[in-house]
Each structure stands twice: as structure tokens, then as C-alpha cells.
N, C-alpha and C positions, 0 to 999 in steps of 0.2 A: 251267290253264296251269302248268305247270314252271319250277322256278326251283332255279337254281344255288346262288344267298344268298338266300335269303327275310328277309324281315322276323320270320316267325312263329320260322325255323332261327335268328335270331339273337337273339331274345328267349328262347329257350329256355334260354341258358348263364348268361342273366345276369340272373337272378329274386335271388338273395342278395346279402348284403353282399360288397364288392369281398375277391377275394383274391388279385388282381394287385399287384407290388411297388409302395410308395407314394413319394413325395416328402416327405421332411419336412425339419424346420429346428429346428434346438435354442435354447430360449429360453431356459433357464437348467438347471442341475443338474440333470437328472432329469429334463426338461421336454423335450416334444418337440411340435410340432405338423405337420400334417399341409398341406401347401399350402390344400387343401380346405377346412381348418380356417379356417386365414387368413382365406380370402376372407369365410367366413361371421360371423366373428367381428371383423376389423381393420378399421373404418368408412373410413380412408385407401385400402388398398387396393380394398375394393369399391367406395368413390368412382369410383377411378381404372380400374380395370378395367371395371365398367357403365359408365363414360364412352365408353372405346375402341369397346365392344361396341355400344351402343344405339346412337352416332355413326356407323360403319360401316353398322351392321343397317340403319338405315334411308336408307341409299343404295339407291338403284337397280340391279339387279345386270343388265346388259340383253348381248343375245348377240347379234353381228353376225358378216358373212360380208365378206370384202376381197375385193372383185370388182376395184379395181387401186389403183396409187399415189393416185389421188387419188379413189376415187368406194367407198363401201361401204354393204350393205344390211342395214338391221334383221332380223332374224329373228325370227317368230313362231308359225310352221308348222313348227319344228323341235324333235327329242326335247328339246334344249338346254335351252330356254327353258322347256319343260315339264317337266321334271324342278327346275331351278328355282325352277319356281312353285309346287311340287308334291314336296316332295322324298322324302317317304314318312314312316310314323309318325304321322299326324297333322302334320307339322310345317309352318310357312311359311315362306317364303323368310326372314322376318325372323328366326324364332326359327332356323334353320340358320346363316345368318352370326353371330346373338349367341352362340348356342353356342360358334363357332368359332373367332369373337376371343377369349373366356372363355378357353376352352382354351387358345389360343397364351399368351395374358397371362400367363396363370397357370403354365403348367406351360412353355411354349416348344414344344408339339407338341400335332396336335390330331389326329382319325382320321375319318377319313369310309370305311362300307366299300358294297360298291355292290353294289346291289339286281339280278340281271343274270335274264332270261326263261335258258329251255333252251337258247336256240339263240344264246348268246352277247350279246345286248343289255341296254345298262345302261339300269333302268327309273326307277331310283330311288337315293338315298345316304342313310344311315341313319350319324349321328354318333355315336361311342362313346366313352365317358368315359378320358382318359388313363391313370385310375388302374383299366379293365379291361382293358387292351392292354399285351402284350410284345411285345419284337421280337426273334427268336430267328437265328443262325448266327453263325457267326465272320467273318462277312467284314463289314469295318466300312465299309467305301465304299458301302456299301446293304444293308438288308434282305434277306433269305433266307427269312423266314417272317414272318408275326403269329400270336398266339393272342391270342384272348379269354378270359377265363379267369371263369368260375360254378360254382356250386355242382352242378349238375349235369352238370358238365364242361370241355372246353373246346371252342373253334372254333378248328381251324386255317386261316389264309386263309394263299394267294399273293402276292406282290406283285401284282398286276393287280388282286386281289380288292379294294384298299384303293388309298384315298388319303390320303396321310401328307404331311403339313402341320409344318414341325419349322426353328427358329431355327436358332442354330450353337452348338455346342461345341468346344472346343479338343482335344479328344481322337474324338471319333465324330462321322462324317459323317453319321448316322444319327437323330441328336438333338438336339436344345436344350439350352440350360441357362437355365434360369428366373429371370427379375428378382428375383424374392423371394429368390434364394441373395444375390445383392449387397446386400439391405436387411436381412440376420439381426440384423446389432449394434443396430440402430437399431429391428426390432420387439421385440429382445432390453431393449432398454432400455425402452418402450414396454410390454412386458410387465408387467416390475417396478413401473414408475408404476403401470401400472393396477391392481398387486395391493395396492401400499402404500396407495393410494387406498381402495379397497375396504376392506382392512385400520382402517383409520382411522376408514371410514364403519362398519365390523359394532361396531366399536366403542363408536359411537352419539357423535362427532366428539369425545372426550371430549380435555380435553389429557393429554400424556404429558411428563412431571416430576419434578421430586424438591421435597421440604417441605426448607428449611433451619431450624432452630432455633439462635440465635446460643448460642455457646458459653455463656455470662455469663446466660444465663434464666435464673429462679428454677427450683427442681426441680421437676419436673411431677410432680402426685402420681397415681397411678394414674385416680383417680375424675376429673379432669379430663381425664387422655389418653383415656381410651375417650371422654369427652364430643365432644371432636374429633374422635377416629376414626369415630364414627356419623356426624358431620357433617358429615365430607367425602365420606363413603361415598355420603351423600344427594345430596352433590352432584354426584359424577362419576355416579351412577344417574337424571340431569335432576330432581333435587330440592333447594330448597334454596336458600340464598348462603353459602358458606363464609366464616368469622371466623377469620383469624389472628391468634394471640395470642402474644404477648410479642416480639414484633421478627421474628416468622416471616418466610419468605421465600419464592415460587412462581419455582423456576428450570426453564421450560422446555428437554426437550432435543430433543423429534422436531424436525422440518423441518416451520413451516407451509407451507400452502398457497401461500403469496405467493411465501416464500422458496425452495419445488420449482420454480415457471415451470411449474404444470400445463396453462395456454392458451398459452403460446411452447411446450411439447413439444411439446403436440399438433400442434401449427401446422407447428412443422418438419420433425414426421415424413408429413405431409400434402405439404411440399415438396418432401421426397426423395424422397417414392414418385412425384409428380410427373416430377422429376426423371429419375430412374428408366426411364421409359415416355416422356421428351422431351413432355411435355404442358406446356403454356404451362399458368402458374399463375393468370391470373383466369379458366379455361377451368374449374377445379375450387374455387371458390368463393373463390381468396385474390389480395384484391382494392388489394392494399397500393400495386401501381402503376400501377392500370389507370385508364385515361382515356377520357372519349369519343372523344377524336381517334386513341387507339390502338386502340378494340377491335375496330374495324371490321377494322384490318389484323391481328390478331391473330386475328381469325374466316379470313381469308386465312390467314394461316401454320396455322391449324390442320390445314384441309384441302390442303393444300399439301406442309407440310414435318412434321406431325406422321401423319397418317393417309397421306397421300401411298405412303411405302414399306411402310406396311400393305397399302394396295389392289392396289399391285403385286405384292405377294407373291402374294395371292393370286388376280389374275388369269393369273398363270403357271403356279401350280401346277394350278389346275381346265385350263389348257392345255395341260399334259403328264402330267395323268394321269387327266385324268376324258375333255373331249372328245375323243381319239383312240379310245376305245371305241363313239363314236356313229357310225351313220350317216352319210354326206355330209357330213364334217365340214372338208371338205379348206377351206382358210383360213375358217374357225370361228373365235370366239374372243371372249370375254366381256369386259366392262370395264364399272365403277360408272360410271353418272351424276352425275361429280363436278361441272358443268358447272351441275347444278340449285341447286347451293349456291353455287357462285361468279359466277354470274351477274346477282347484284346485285336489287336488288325489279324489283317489276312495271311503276314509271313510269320507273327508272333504261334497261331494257329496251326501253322502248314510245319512249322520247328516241332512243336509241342508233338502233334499227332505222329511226325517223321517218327521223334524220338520213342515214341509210345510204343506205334505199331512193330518197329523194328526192319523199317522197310518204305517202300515210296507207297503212299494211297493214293494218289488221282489219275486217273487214266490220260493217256494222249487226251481221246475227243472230251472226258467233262473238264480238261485244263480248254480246250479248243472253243465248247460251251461256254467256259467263263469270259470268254475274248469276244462271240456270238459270230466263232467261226463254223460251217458247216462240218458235220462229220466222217469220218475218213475211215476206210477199208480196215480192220484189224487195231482201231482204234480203239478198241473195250479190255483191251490185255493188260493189265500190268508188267512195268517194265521194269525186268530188277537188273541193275547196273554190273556187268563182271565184277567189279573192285566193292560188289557191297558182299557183305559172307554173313548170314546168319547166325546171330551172336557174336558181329563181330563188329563194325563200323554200321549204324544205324540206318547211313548214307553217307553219299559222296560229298556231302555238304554239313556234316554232323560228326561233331568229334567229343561225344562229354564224355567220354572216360579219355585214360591215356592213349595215344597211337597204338596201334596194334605191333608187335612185333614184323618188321620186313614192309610195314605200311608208307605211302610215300606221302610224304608231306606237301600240303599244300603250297603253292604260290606265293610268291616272297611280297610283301607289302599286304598279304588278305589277315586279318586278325579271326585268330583258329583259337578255342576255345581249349584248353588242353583239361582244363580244372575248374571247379568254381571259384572265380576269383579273376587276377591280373590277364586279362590277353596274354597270347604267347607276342613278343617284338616289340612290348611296348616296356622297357625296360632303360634305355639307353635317350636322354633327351638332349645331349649334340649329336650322336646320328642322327637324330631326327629333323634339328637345325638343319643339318650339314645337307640334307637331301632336298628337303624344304628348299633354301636355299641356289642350290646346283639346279635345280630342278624350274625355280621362276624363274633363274637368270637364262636357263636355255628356253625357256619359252618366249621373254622377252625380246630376246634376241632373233630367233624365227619371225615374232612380228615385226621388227625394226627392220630384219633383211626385207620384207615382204612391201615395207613402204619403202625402203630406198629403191626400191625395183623399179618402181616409178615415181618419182621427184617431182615435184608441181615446176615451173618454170619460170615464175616469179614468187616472190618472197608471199604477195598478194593471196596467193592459191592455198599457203601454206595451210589456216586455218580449216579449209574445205578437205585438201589434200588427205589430213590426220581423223578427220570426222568419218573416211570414204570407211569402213567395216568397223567401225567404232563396237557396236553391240555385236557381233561377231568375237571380237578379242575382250570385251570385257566379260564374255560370257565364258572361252574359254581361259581368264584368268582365275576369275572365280570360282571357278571348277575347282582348277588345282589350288588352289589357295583353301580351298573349302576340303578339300580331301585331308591335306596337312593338317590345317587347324582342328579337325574332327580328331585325328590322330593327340597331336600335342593337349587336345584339353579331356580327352580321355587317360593320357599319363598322366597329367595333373591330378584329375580325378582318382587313381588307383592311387596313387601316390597318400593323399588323405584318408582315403576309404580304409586301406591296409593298415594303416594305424589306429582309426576311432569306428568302424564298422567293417569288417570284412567279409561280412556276406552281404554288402552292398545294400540292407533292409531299405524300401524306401526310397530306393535312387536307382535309375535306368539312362541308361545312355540315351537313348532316343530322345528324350526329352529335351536333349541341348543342342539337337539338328538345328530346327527353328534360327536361335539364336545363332547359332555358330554359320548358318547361309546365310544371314543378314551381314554380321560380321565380315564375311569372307567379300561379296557383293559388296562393301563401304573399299574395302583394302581395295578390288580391283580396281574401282574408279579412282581414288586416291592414285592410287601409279598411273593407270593412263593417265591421268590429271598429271601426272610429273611429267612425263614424256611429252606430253602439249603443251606445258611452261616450257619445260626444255627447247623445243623446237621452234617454239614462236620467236625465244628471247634471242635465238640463234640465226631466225629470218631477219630479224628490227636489225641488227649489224652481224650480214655476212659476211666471210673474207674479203678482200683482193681476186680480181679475176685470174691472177696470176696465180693465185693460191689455191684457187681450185671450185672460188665462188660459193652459190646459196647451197649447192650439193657438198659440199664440204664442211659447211657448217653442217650443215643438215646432219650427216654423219659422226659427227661430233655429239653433236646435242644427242644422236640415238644410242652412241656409244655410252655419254652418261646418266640415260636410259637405263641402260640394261647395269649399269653398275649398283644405280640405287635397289634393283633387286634386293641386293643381298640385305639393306635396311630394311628392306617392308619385310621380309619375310623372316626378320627378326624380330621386330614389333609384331605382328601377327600372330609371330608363333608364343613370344611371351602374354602375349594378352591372350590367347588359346587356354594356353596352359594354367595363367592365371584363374581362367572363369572354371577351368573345368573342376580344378580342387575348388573353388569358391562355392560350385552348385552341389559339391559332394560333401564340404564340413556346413553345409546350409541342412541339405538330407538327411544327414547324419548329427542331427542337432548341438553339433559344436558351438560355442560361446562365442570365441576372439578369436582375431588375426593377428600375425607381426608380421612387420617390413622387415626385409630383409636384402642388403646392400651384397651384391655378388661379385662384380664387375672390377678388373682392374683399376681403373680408373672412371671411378664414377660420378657423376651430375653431381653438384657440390651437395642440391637443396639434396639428394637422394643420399647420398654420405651421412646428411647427418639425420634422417629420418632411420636410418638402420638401428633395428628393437624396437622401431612404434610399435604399440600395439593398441586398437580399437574396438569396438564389439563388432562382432561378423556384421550387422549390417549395416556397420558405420563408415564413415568415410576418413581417410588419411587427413594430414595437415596439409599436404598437395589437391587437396579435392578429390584423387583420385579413390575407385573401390578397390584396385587391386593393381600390378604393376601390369603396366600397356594399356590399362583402362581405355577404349575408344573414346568415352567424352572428354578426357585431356587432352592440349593440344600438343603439335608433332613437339616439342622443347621437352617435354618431363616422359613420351612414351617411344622417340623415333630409337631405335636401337638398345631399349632397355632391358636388360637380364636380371633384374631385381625376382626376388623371389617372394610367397609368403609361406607361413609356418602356422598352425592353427593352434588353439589350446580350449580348454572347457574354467580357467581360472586367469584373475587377472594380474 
């Protein structure tokens, strides 16, 4: 079969190195680099750039037809979606859109030229490097020609032949002008660092200085100066400890390291290139302001308002220059799968459509498919639950209006939505201690029976003995530790919400999972940690044999084991409860915090901290952010009930 552009025609021109005009940027006297260059070499911008590229690429690129205002159909039996899939070269859909972003990012224009049979059909798109593409004629309102340009010639194409992908310039309608032209002073500076840097290291980090000799020395006689000049020679060659003699003096003059801000450069030039490309900065690793409660909406503005005018760019351009050459193309027309990322998980999804439909949607076998269990007999029926009633309870698992009359209420400890707003049970925060509490100590204690069951038999074993299911018990402590604390820092959280936001805009529970399973995982091993202090200090001097020996001690030590329960699960619970109002007047853009002293008898330093008040993201006179803080130590957070209070004034 015949072909207009071939793939074979267009690899023929461009086997050599590029001899098409380049883009560069001048980074100092005599220094020029090449865009290309950039990318391969500037860790910020190919940060920043594979960001755009890989985030885009791996959208779904899907091709439908608008049969009216409100009803259209996917296409899959069409060249569209096949050339997509398929784009020619070896290539995937993935690695064609990474290409493409690459291109636009980098240069501000990107080429795709099109693969067409003899008889006028485009079969394929085969992308070409910006820097082997010219665009030739005088008329600046559009192209006239392209060439390709190789060593064994060039390819002249049409406009038709190509599609050209290209930002704005103030002077040619025809082209871009490249983010990296806006960031020259800043890679310009960035350059230098890295050369002084370099420079310093080939060095071998030696210092750079001058020797002072106070005027008033005695006279240095030859045979002594060479004795020093060897010696320092030794020194600055990593040998040695130099001896200055007679009132000598080492006046440094380069710029250390501290004094350059070589991790604040890098940082900043990290933010501008950011900057730059409108990319929200915890999205590329700088994480200065990012919170649980914002990043969720920050994954939203990504796809929204940072990729957003990406994807329509180029869902327009592949609409007015690629499918008008296909077949049946009449309302055609491509658009990313943005829908797959904003869509929220798979149980936020399975709630929503529950509550929509008014009833269960996914069958036995497509729940059975989602697991990639085989299919099963009468697995295609929907299954409606006695206890659900049409217009009445949505499901057995969905409660957004009030219970229904005669309806039986859930499970005691499940948080049931009765309203929008406060959980139903999260109302009372010493029942919640009180169970917290009751609850560690009886698990602690099941593990303590479970080692005295078998006793090492010398004091020696003791170490091994307590090790024997270690991650076993710290897993199910943390469990329960993690259940409570979820609990306590979600009544924190309602607690501040219902005051300064009450439809909670902004703020979702889930986002303090993360944190609150780290938390809970520190508290477990902190207690086993006591219970293995305990037990060791208890082996070093066990009783009298008479008394009942190492197993009595041992007993002992397990006993004050399980007493300390009731402190961890104090501290836990108030450092819970602290973060959870902390990440909800954070959401709910509250100003300040105040300490607040609760406790009968309380810490003296905490006594008299009662009414600090600091700005929400400041830190107390104790160090701490909130009371129970984890990074203060056990003195200012073991058993602390201190409270905070928010306000938007100081």
C-alpha cells in the first residue's frame, strides 16, 4: 500500500544530529545552552516538565461522537480511536501525549506530522522533535510550509501534512515562546551556584584565605618559613593539623556554604519554575504549606485549574487539525477522562450512586469481577436487602435523612450519619476516654497473661522472651489505638467546625487517616517500649527465691504494664483530639489558638500557659502545637487534658 508520509519517508531525513535552528538561553559570558540541554541537565525543570507530561499522559484520551444537546456516544469502531491507540513508530498513546507535553513545555510548540495511505487517509501521527522543524513563508498569520531538516536532506510538508501545536508569542501567530525564556536570570544564577559549588568541591572543599602574620613577630628565619609552608601545604592536600605560630591568624574570604543559602537556592529556583508552569508547589515535592485538609483540594485544583487549559488546548487542536482528515468524522471529537481522577475513591463513589439510585447498583458477579473472581450462577440480579423499602432508607449502610420511623439502629461504636453535620456518638469526650482507656488496659493485659504463660527461665532469656510476637501485639495495639484516636480527633474536629464552619466546606475526615495511623503506630511501640523497660529493670533484680523469684518479678513489672494503659491512652487521646480541631480551624481558615489549662492539678509550666494564645500555625512557649503534641517529650504530654480554643482575632 502507498503512502503519501510514510513513517520509513520520514525517518530517512532525520538519521543525524539536528540541523534545524535551535532555542537557546544564555547563562553567563560565553555560555549558551540549548532548551534541550536544560531539560537534561536542570533537576527543577525536568521535575516540573515530567510532571505536566506523565500527569496528562496518563489520562485517558477517549473519542466520542455528539448525536445531540444532551445524549453522545463513545467511539471505538472508529480510525480516531485507532490511530490513538496506535499512533505509529512503535509508539503508545501514553508515550505520544508525554512527548507532546515535553514539547509544548519546553519549547512552546510541538509537531505531530500525519501518516496518510494514497488515497488521502490519515493512518497514523508520528511526533517530531521541535528542534527538527522549520516553519517557512512570510505570512505570519499561519504557516506556508514545514521542512524537516536531516542530513540527508530535507522533507518539505504542507500544512495539511502536519499538526502544529504552538502557545503565543507577541509577535508570530505561528509560534510560542517558551517558559524557560522567562526563567534565564534565575537558571543564570543557578548556573553559577552550581559552578562555584563544583569549583570548591574539585577543589577537595579546601578553605580559601589568607595567613595574617601580626606585624610585631619576631623575624621568621628562612628554615622555619619553609617549615610551615610544608605544613600547611599538608594540610590544605587532606593531611595533617596546621600550627600557627607567633599570633598567626586564618582570615577567611570565599562564601561558605551556610553563608551562599545553597538549599534556600535550590528551593527557590524549584518555586519559580513551579511558578512558571502555574503548578501548585506541594504537587512538586515543596511541602512548606501543605496540610491534610488542603491537599485533597489541591489534587482538585491540579486537575482543574493547572492541567485543565492544557487539556483543552489540546483537545481542540487534535479537533481542527487532525479529525477533519478522518472518515465520518462529522461531530467527532476527543476529550481526556478527567472525570477518572476527580471522581473521588471507590467507597466515596459506591455512597454517592447508593444514595442517588435509591437502592444497591452492583451485582454479586461485577462486585466478584472487581476482586477477578470467576462468575457464579444468578449472579446478574440485583439484590435488594428486606430492611431497605423504596423511599425509605437508601440502604442498609446509608442513613442521610432521619431514621425512619420503627427503623433499628445501627451498631453501637459505628458513626451513622443521622444529619449533615456532627456524627450521631460523638458528643461526650470522657465516655470516649473512659472506653479508650478500659479498652487498652484489657488488651494489655491479654498480652501480659499471654507472656506469663511462658516465663523465660533465666533473667538472660528475658530480652528474647518479650521480642517472641512483638509485631503481632504492636499491630493489634495500634489497631485499637487507631480506632479511638480516629474517634477523639473527629470530636475535636466537630467541636471547631460547629462553631466557625458548619457544613464542614473544605475539610473531610479522611484526610487525617494518614496522620492519625502514624500517630497511633508511635503510641503502640512507646507502650510495648514500657512493658520492655518494665520487664528488663525487673530481670537486673528479681526477688528472693523465697518470694517467688524472676516469674514474680516478671509479674510485677506486667502488672505495671497494664496500669500505664490508662496514661497512654490519655496522652493519645488528648493529642487526637487536639489535631483533629487543629486540621478543622486550619480548613476552616481560623487565625489563633489558646491554651487552655483543664486539669485539677496541673504541670505548673501548663498552669501558667492557660490563655496563651498564638497564631494557628504557631507554636506554644512549651514548643508544643497543641496539647499532647507527639514531638514533646513524655514531661509536658504524658497524661495531659489541656484543651485549645480557636478565634479569627488576637
Amino acid at each position: 500500500m502507498a503512502f503519501v508520509v510514510s513513517q520509513g519517508r520520514l525517518s530517512a531525513v532525520s538519521v543525524a544530529p539536528m540541523t534545524a535552528p535551535a532555542a537557546w538561553v544564555q547563562l553567563a559570558d560565553g555560555v549558551y545552552r540549548e532548551y534541550a540541554h536544560l531539560y537534561r541537565v536542570q533537576p527543577q525543570i525536568r521535575t516540573v516538565v515530567s510532571f505536566l507530561a506523565r500527569n496528562i499522559a496518563q489520562l485517558g484520551l477517549h473519542a466520542y461522537r455528539r448525536v445531540s444537546d444532551t445524549d453522545r456516544e463513545r467511539l471505538t469502531d472508529h480510525p480516531l480511536p485507532r490511530i490513538l491507540a496506535a499512533p505509529g513508530a512503535r509508539l503508545t498513546r501514553y508515550r505520544l501525549i508525554e512527548r507532546l507535553v515535553s514539547d509544548i513545555a519546553i519549547y512552546d510548540t510541538a509537531y505531530w506530522v500525519k501518516v496518510r495511505m494514497d488515497r488521502g487517509g490519515v493512518v497514523g501521527v508520528i511526533p517530531v522533535p521541535p528542534t527538527r522543524m522549520t516553519i517557512e513563508g512570510d505570512n505570519w498569520l499561519e504557516p506556508e510550509e514545514f521542512v524537516v531538516h536531516g542530513s540527508r536532506g530535507d522533507l518539505r510538508l504542507r500544512p495539511d501534512q502536519v499538526v502544529h501545536f504552538h502557545g503565543y508569542d507577541p509577535v508570530d501567530l505561528r509560534t510560542g515562546s517558551s517558559p524557560i525564556d522567562s526563567l534565564r536570570s534565575l537558571l543564570a544564577e543557578e548556573f553559577e551556584a552550581n559552578r562555584a559549588r563544583e569549583q570548591m568541591w574539585r577543589n577537595g572543599g579546601r578553605l580559601s584565605g589568607v595567613l595574617k602574620r601580626p606585624a610585631d613577630a619576631p623575624k621568621w628565619d628562612p628554615v622555619a618559613r619553609n617549615r610551615f609552608k610544608e605544613g600547611w601545604r599538608s594540610y590544605t592536600r587532606g593531611g595533617g593539623t596546621p600550627i600557627l605560630e607567633d599570633g598567626m591568624e586564618y582570615e577567611q574570604l570565599a562564601i561558605d556554604p551556610a553563608k551562599a543559602q545553597y538549599i534556600e537556592a535550590r528551593k527557590l529556583t524549584r518555586e519559580e519554575v513551579a511558578a512558571a508552569y502555574h503548578i501548585p508547589l506541594p504537587m512538586v515535592g515543596i511541602l512548606d504549606h501543605a496540610t491534610f485538609s488542603n491537599i485533597k483540594e489541591q489534587h482538585q485544583q491540579l486537575y482543574q485549574d493547572t492541567l485543565g487549559p492544557w487539556l483543552q488546548m489540546i483537545q481542540e487542536e487534535i479537533g481542527l487539525q487532525l479529525i477533519p482528515d478522518l472518515p465520518d468524522s462529522d461531530g467527532v471529537y476527543v476529550e481526556f477522562n478527567l472525570q477518572e481522577k476527580l471522581r473521588g475513591s471507590f467507597e466515596e463513589q459506591a455512597q454517592q450512586l447508593q444514595t442517588a439510585v435509591g437502592a444497591p447498583w452492583l451485582t454479586r458477579n461485577e462486585a466478584r469481577a472487581r476482586m477477578n473472581l470467576p462468575q457464579i450462577d444468578g449472579g446478574n440480579d440485583l439484590i435488594t436487602p428486606l430492611n431497605v423499602l423504596v423511599g425509605g432508607l437508601a440502604s442498609p449502610t446509608d442513613t442521610a435523612g432521619e431514621l425512619a420511623p420503627g427503623a433499628v439502629p445501627k451498631a453501637q461504636g459505628r458513626l451513622v450519619l443521622v444529619k449533615a453535620g456532627r456524627p450521631e456518638g460523638l458528643d461526650d469526650a470522657d465516655a470516649e476516654r473512659r472506653r479508650f482507656a478500659a479498652e487498652l488496659q484489657a488488651l494489655t493485659q491479654r498480652h501480659a497473661d499471654d507472656l506469663l504463660a511462658g516465663p523465660p527461665e533465666d533473667p538472660d532469656g528475658v530480652p528474647e522472651w518479650w521480642a517472641r510476637d512483638r509485631d503481632v501485639r504492636v499491630a493489634q495495639l495500634q489497631a485499637l489505638i487507631e480506632r479511638h484516636m480516629v474517634r477523639m480527633a473527629q470530636l475535636g474536629a466537630w467541636d471547631v467546625l460547629e462553631e466557625f464552619n458548619p457544613r464542614a466546606e473544605g475539610w473531610s475526615a479522611e484526610v487525617m487517616d494518614a496522620w492519625l495511623a502514624a500517630a497511633a503506630l508511635h503510641h503502640a511501640e512507646l507502650h510495648d517500649g514500657a512493658g520492655e523497660t518494665a520487664v528488663v529493670e525487673a530481670a537486673a533484680a528479681p526477688p528472693p527465691v523465697e518470694e517467688g523469684g524472676l516469674a514474680a518479678g516478671l509479674a510485677l513489672a506486667a502488672a505495671s504494664w497494664v496500669a500505664s494503659a490508662l496514661t497512654r491512652s490519655e496522652t493519645a487521646a488528648t493529642e487526637a483530639r487536639s489535631f483533629g480541631g487543629h486540621d478543622a480551624a486550619e480548613a476552616s481558615g481560623v487565625g489563633f489558638k489558646q491554651w487552655v489549662t483543664t486539669s485539677a492539678n496541673p504541670r505548673s509550666q501548663h498552669a501558667a500557659m492557660n490563655g496563651e494564645k498564638v497564631p494557628l500555625g504557631g507554636a506554644f512557649s512549651n514548643g508544643l502545637r497543641w496539647p499532647g503534641d507527639g514531638q514533646g517529650d513524655a514531661a509536658e504530654t504524658a497524661n495531659c487534658r489541656c484543651l485549645l480554643t480557636y478565634s479569627n482575632s488576637e
